[in-house]
C-alpha positions as CSV (number, residue, x, y, z in Angstrom):
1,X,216.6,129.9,67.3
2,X,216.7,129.0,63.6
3,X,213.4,128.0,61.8
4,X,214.6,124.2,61.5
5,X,215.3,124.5,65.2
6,X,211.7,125.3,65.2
7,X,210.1,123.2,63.3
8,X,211.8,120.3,65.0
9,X,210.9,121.4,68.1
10,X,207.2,121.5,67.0
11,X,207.4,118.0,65.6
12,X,209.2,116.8,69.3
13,X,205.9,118.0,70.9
14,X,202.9,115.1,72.3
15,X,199.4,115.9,70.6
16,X,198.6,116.3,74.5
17,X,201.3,119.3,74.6
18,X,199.8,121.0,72.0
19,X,196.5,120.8,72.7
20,X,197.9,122.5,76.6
21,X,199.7,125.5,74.5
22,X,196.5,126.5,72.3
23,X,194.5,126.5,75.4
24,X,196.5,128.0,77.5
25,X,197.0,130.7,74.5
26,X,193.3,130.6,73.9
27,X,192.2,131.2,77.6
28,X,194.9,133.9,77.7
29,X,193.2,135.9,74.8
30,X,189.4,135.1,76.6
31,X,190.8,136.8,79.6
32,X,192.7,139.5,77.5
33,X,189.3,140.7,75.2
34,X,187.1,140.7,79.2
35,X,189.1,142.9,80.6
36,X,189.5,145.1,77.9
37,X,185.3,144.9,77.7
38,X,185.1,145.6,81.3
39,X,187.2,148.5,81.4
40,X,185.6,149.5,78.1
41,X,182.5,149.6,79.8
42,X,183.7,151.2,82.7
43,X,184.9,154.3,80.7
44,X,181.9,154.7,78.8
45,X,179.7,155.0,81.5
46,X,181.9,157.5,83.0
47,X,181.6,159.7,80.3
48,X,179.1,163.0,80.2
49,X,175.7,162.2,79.2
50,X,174.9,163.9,75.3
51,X,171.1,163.7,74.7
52,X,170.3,160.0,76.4
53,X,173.3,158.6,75.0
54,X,177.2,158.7,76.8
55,X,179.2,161.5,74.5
56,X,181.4,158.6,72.8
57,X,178.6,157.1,71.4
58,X,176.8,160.8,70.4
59,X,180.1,161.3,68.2
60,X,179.2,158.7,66.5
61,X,176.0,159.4,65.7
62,X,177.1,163.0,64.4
63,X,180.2,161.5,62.3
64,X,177.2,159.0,60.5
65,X,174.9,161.9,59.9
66,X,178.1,164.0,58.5
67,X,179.1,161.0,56.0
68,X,175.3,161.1,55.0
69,X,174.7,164.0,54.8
70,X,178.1,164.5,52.3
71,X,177.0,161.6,50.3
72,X,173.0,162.5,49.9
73,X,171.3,163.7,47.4
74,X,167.3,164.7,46.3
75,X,168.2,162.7,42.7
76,X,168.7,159.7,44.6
77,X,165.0,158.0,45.4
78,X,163.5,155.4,47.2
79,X,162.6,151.6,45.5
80,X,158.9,152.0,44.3
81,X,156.3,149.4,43.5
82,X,153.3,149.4,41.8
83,X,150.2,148.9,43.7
84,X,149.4,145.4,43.8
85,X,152.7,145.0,46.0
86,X,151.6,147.1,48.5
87,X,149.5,145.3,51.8
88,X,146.3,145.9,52.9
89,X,146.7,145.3,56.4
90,X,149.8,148.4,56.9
91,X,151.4,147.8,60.6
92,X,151.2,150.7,63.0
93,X,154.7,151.4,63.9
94,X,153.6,152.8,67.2
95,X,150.8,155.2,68.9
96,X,152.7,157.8,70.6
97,X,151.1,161.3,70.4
98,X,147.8,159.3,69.4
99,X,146.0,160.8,72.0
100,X,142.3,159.4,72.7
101,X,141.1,162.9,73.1
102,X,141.6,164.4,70.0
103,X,139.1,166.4,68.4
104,X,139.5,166.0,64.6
105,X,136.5,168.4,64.0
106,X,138.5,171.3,64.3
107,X,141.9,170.0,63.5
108,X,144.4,172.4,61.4
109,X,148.0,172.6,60.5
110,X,149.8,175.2,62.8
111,X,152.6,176.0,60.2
112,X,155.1,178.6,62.3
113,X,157.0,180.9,60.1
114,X,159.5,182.6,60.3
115,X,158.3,186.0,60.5
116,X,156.3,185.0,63.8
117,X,153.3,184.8,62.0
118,X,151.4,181.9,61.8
119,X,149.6,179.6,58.9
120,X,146.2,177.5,59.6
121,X,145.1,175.1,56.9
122,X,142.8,172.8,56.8
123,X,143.0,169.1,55.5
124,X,140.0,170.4,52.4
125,X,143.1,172.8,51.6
126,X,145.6,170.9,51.3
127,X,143.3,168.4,49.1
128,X,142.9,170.7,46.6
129,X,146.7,170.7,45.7
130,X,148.1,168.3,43.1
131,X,148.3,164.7,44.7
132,X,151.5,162.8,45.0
133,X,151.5,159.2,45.6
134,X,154.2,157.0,47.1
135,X,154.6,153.1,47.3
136,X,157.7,152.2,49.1
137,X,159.0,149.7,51.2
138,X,158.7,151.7,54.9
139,X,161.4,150.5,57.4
140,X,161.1,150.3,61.3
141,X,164.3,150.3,63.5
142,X,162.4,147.4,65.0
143,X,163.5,145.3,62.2
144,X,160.7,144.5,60.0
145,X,159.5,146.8,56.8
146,X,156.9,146.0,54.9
147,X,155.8,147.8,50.8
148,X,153.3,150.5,51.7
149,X,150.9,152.9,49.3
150,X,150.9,156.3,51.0
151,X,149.7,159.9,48.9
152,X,149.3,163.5,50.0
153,X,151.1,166.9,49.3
154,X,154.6,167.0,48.2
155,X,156.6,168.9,50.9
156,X,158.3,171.0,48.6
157,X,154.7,171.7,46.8
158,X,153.5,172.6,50.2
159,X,156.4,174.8,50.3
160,X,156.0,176.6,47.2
161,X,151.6,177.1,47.5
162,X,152.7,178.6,50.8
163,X,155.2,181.2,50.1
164,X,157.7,179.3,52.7
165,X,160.9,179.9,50.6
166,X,162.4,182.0,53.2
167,X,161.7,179.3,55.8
168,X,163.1,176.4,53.7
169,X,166.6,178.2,53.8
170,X,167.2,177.4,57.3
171,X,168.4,173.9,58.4
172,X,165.9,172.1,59.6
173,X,161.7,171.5,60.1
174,X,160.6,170.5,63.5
175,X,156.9,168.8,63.3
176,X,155.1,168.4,66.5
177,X,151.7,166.2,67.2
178,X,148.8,168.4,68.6
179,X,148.8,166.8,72.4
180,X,152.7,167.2,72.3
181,X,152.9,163.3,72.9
182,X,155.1,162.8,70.1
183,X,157.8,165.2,68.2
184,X,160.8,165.2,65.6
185,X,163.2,167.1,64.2
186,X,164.3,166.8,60.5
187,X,167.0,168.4,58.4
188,X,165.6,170.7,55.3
189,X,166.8,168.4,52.6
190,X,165.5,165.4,53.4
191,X,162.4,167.0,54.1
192,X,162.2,168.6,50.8
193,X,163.3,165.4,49.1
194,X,160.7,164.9,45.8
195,X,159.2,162.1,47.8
196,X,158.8,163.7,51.0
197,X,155.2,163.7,51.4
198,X,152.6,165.8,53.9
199,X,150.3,162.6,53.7
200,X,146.2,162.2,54.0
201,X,145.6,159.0,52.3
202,X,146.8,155.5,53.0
203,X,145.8,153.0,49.6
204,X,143.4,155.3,48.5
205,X,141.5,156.3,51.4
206,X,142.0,158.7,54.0
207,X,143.9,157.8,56.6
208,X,143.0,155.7,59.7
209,X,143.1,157.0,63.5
210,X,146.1,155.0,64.0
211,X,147.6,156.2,61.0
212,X,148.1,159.6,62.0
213,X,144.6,160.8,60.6
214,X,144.2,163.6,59.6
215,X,147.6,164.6,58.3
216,X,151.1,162.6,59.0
217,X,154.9,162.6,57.7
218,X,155.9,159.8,55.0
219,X,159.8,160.4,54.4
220,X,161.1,157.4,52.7
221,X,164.6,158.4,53.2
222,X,163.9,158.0,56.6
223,X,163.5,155.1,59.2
224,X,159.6,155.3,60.5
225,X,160.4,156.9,63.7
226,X,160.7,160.0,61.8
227,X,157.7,159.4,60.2
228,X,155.4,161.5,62.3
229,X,151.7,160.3,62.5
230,X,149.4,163.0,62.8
231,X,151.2,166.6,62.4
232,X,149.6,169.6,64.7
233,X,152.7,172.3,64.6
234,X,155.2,172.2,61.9
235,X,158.1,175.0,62.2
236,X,161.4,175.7,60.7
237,X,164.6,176.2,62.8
238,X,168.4,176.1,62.3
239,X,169.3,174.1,65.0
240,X,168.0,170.6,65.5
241,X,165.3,170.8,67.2
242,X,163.2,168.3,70.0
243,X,163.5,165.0,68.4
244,X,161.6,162.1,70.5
245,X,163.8,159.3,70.0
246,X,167.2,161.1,69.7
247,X,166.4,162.2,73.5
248,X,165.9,158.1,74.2
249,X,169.5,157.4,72.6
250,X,168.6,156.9,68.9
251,X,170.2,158.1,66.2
252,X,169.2,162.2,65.3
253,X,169.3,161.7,61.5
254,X,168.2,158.2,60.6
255,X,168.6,158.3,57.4
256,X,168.5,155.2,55.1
């Protein structure tokens, strides 16, 4: 058929006619996409379970944490604000490995080295290194983010004070809260990104309970689910170790 055949064949046609084609062609394609859905669905949950998540899906987390981790780099730093833009009232993004029972008194950092020896130090310790502070605008996966004055110990500081060069050659830091409630893994270099922070103070006092007193994680390369609230172990690994959420189906690196 030519296209003037067409096109007069077109014009032939009642408004009702027409209106009867693009349905039908319409409810074809509706019918078309829910099967393909269904069986979509049908194939993904067949698949082998990968860390809380069906396999397909973990693939896709580990090609998004290849293209970041290609594309990042310790030059490139998060937004900062001046004080005044940071709130008063900071959101808690969460209480787990808050336990009620924690005995502050006689709290230290459990930092597990490489060698199989182990480091205890104390929150006065760590105050006496040179204080970094960070406002930035801190990002739940819950959808809301808000600008936030944190300061503490610069990670890679930490990392230098404590002779933990060997460790910070392997691949990744796993922190862990003291009642085991709560734990993430983290690869090294976003951990020793220049404003990865070991943080005690949130706008200029030390931090609250439900902050993660006496020590958290503030990684602003990070979503807050990496952003541990009060540290009890921290070790070095190289391979990913325990992460909470990557266990419920989230994304491992979470990286913004």
């Amino acid at each position: 058929m030519s296209k003037n055949m067409r096109k007069a064949k077109m014009k032939n046609r009642t408004v009702e006619q027409e209106i009867r084609r693009r349905t039908i062609i319409s409810f074809s394609l509706f019918f078309a996409l829910l099967l393909l859905g269904y069986f979509s669905w049908r194939w993904l949950n067949a698949q082998p379970d990968d860390n809380g998540v069906p396999k397909p899906f973990r693939t896709g987390y580990e090609m998004n944490e290849s293209v970041f981790r290609n594309v990042f780099s310790g030059n490139h730093l998060a937004k900062t604000y001046s004080k005044d833009k940071a709130v008063k009232r900071v959101r808690v993004n969460g209480n787990l490995g808050l336990s009620d029972s924690f005995d502050y008194k006689h709290w230290k950092l459990k930092v597990v080295r490489k060698t199989g020896d182990t480091l205890y130090i104390s929150l006065n310790e760590l105050r006496t290194m040179p204080k970094t502070e960070v406002i930035f605008d801190f990002k739940c996966i819950e959808g809301w983010s808000q600008v936030t004055h944190w300061a503490g110990v610069r990670f890679s500081d930490f990392v230098k004070k404590y002779n933990l060069d060997p460790e910070a050659t392997m691949k990744y830091v796993g922190l862990v809260t003291p009642d085991k409630g709560y734990y993430v893994g983290i690869d090294m270099p976003s951990m020793m990104h220049p404003q990865t922070i070991l943080c005690y103070e949130m706008n200029g006092q030390l931090l609250p309970l439900n902050q993660g007193f006496p020590l958290r994680l503030i990684i602003p390369v990070k979503y807050g689910i990496k952003h541990l609230k009060r540290i009890g172990t921290l070790y070095f690994s190289n391979t990913p170790p325990p992460d909470y959420w990557a266990e419920q189906g989230y994304d491992y690196y979470s990286g913004l």
